[in-house]
N, C-alpha and C positions, 0 to 999 in steps of 0.2 A: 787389368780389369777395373772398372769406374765401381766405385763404393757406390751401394744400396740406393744409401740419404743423398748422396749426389744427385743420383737419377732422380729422386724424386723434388728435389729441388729444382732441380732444370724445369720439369714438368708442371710444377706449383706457378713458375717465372710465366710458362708461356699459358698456361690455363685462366693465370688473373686479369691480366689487358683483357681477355673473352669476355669474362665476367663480369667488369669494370661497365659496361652501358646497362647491364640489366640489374646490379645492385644502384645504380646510382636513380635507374630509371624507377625503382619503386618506390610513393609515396610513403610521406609519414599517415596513417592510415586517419586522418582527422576529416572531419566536414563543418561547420557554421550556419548554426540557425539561427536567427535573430529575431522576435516579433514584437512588435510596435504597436501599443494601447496605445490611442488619443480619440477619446472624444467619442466614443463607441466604435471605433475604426478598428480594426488589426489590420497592419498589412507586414510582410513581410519579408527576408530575404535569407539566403541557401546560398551558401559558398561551398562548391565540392569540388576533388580532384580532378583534372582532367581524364588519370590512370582510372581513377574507379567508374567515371563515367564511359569512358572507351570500354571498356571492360564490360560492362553491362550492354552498351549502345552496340558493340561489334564493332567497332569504328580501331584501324590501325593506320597509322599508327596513332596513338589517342595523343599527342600535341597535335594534330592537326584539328581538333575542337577547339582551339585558340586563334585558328583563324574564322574572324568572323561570320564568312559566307558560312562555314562548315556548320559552326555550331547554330545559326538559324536554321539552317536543314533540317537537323535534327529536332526541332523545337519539339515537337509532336509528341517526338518518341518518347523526348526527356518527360513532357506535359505526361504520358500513359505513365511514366516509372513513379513519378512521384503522386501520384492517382492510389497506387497500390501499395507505398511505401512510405509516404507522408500523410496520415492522416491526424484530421483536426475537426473537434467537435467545440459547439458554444451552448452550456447547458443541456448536451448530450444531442444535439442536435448538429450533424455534419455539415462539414465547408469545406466545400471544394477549393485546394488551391491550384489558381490559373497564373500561369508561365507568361506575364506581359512582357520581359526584356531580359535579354542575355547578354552578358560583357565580360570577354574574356580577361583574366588579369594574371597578363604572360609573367608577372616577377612571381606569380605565388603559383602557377603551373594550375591552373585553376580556372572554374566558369563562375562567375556571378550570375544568382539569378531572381529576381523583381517578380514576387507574386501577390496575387488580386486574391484575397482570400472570397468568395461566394459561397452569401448564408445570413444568418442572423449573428453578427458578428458583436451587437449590443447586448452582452451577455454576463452574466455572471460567475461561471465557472467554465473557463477555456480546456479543453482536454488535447494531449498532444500524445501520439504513439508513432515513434519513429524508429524503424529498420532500414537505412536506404540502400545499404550495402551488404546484403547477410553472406555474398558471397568470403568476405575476409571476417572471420572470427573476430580481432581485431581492431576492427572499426570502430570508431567512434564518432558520434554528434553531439558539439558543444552548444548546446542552447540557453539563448541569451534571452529573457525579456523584460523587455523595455514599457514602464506607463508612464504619460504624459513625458516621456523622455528623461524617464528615471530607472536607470537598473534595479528593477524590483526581484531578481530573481535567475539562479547561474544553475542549470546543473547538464550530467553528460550522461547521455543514452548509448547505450549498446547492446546487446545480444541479449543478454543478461538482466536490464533496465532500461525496459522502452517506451515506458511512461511517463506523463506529469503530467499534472493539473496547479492551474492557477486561477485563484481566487481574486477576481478586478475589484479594484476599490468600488465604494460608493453602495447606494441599497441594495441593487442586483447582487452583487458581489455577498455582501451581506447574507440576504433571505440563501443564494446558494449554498452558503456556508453551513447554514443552520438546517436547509434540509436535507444534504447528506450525510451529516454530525449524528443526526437524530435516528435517520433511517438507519445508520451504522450503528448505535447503541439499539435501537431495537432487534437489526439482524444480527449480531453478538452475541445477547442473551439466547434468544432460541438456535442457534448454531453451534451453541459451546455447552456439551450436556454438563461438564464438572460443575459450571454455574449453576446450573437451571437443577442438578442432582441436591444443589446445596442449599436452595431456597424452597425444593421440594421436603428436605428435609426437617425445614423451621418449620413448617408448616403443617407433618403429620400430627403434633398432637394438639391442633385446633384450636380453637378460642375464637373470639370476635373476631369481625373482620377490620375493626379497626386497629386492635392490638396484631393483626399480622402484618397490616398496612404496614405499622410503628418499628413492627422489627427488619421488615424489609426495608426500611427507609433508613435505620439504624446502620444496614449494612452497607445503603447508598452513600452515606453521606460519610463513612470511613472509606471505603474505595473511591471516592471522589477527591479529599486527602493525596491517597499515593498515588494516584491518576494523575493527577494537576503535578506533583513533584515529581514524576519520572519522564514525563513528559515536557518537563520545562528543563529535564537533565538536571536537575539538582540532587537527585536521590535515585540513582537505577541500578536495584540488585540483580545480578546474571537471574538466566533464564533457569539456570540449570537449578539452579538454589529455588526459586518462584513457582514451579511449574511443579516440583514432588512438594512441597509445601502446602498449595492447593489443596493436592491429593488427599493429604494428611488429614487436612480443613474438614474432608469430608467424612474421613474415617473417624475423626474427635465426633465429627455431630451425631453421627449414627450410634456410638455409644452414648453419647451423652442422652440419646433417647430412649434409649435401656434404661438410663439408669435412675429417669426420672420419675419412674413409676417406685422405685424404693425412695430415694430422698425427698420426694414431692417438690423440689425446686426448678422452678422453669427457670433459667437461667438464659433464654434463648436469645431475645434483646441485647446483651452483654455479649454471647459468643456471636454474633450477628456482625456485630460495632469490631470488636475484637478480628476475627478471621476477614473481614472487610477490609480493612487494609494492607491483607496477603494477597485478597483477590484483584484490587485495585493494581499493582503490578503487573497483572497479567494482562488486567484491561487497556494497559498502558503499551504493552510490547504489540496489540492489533492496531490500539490506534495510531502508532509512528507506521505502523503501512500506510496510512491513507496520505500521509505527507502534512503534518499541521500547518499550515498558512497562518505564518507569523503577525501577519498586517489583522488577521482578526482570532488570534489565539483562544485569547477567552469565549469567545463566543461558541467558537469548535469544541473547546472544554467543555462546554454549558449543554453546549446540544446531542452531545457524545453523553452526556452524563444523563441528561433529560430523557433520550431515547432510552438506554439501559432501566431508567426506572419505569418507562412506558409497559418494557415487554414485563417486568417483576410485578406491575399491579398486573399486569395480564393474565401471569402465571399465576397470583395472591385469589384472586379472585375466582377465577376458573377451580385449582385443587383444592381450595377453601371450601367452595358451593357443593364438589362433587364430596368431600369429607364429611361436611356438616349435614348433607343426606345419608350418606352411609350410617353416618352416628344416630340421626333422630330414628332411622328402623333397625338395624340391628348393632347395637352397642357391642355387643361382644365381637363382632366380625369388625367391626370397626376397630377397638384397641388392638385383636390381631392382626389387621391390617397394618397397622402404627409397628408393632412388636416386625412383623414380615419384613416390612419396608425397611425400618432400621438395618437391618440383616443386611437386605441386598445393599443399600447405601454403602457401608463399613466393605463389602465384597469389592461394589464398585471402585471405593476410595482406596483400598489396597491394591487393588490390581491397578489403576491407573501410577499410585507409586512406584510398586517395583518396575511399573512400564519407563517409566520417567528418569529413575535412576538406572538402569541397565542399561535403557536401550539409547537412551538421550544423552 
């Protein structure tokens, strides 16, 4: 009688020669974007597997998109794939990219391919979202780009991460900088209630509108501080520690509104300046989403910061106007108002910590 593991070794022998053309036959699952700034031009190029393009195109067996005739046949098809799976915009405005030349390059199992990007390609903020192969999990595109023929910029897309944007040198590149920095410190503030809870609450027991101005600018210019340092990585405390901290921020200010109807000390300019540089951490972990464009950093810092105090006078002056009426006709509905609000504030800033630390 022949032993078990015998058997199954005999079997293991004749099963791997099988196996042997369709492991060797699958790509490392990589593709190659490259795009080339000169002179207000992009143009570009796309190095993909032949595996993932057969695959996609129906074409078997897929080395034969390495002979030339084949893969101009296909041009079309390729031209529709990368329609719906390479998309590129200039200042938010789409480019079409067109399929001019294909060249097979038999050593890397691969198509080279030469596109005419169509559009307003003299732009300032290039946007790229690339999926070319969702069918492998896997997959990856390593994008290169190039200005004036300087590697200004490497990173890799995949399922996961299918965007970037690039900021072109020069004024264009500039003014785009600045008006999405700003439009993003504006939509920030009105997006994120812990803020907008926090600056409601310097605000309930009134005063001039220039002394509210002062304390909210107080708190700008302390979160501008850890904003600019966490952002430049020199000082980045976890999220976990930042985000119940906040919280906290709000539940201190909510009592400290209680309590200044006993001690009569407005202290609010001070906790403003102070808890400002807890919230500036948090403003920091939205803004590394948008991707800081190092060739104009400071500027992005500026206009990220600039917007943020756009929507705070916004908010200063809006709950300020609607306060300062409450108060000139009913004072007493007014301080209850102030006494009410604290309340919910301290609710708010509680339940958003124990959110924060349980659940986060």
């Amino acid at each position: 009688m022949i032993h078990p593991n015998l058997n199954r070794a005999v079997l293991a022998l004749l099963i791997l020669p099988a196996l042997a053309p369709v492991v060797q036959a699958h790509p490392t699952p990589f593709s190659y974007l490259d795009l080339r700034i000169n002179d207000g031009r992009i143009e570009a190029t796309l190095v993909a597997h032949v595996v993932d393009l057969g695959h996609e195109l129906n074409v078997t067996p897929p080395e034969s998109l390495l002979e030339s005739a084949v893969a101009q046949s296909k041009k079309d098809q390729i031209q529709s794939l990368l329609r719906s799976r390479l998309l590129l915009s200039a200042d938010g405005q789409s480019i079409d990219p067109v399929v001019v030349q294909l060249d097979p390059l038999p050593d890397r199992q691969a198509l080279s391919l030469e596109l005419r990007l169509q559009g307003n390609t003299s732009a300032g903020a290039i946007g790229i979202n690339c999926l070319l192969f969702p069918y492998d999990p896997l997959h990856q595109t390593f994008l290169n780009i190039y200005e004036n023929d300087k590697l200004v910029r490497q990173e890799i897309l995949d399922r996961n991460h299918q965007t970037a944007t690039w900021f072109t040198g020069g004024e264009q590149g500039l003014i785009a900088v600045v008006k999405k920095f700003t439009v993003a410190g504006i939509r920030h503030i009105f997006t994120g209630p812990d803020h907008v809870l926090f600056i409601v609450r310097l605000l309930l027991l009134g005063g001039s509108l220039r002394r509210l101005l002062g304390i909210v600018t107080a708190f700008t210019i302390a979160h501008s501080i850890t904003l600019s340092l966490a952002a430049l990585d020199i000082v980045s405390p976890p999220a976990r520690l930042i985000e119940p901290a906040i919280a906290l921020s709000i539940v201190y200010v909510g009592v400290d509104n209680l309590m200044v109807g006993k001690t009569g000390r407005d202290l609010r300019a001070w906790i403003a300046f102070f808890f400002g540089f807890v919230h500036g951490f948090g403003f920091a972990a939205v803004l590394k989403e948008f991707g800081l464009p190092r060739s104009a950093l400071g500027w992005s810092l500026f206009s990220f910061n600039f917007g943020v105090e756009i929507g705070q006078a916004c908010i200063v002056v809006v709950v300020a106007s609607l306060l300062a009426a409450l108060r000139s006709r009913h004072e007493m509905v007014s301080r209850r108002v102030s006494q009410v609000g604290s309340v919910l504030v301290i609710l708010a800033g509680g339940y958003w910590f124990i959110e924060r630390v349980l659940v986060k």
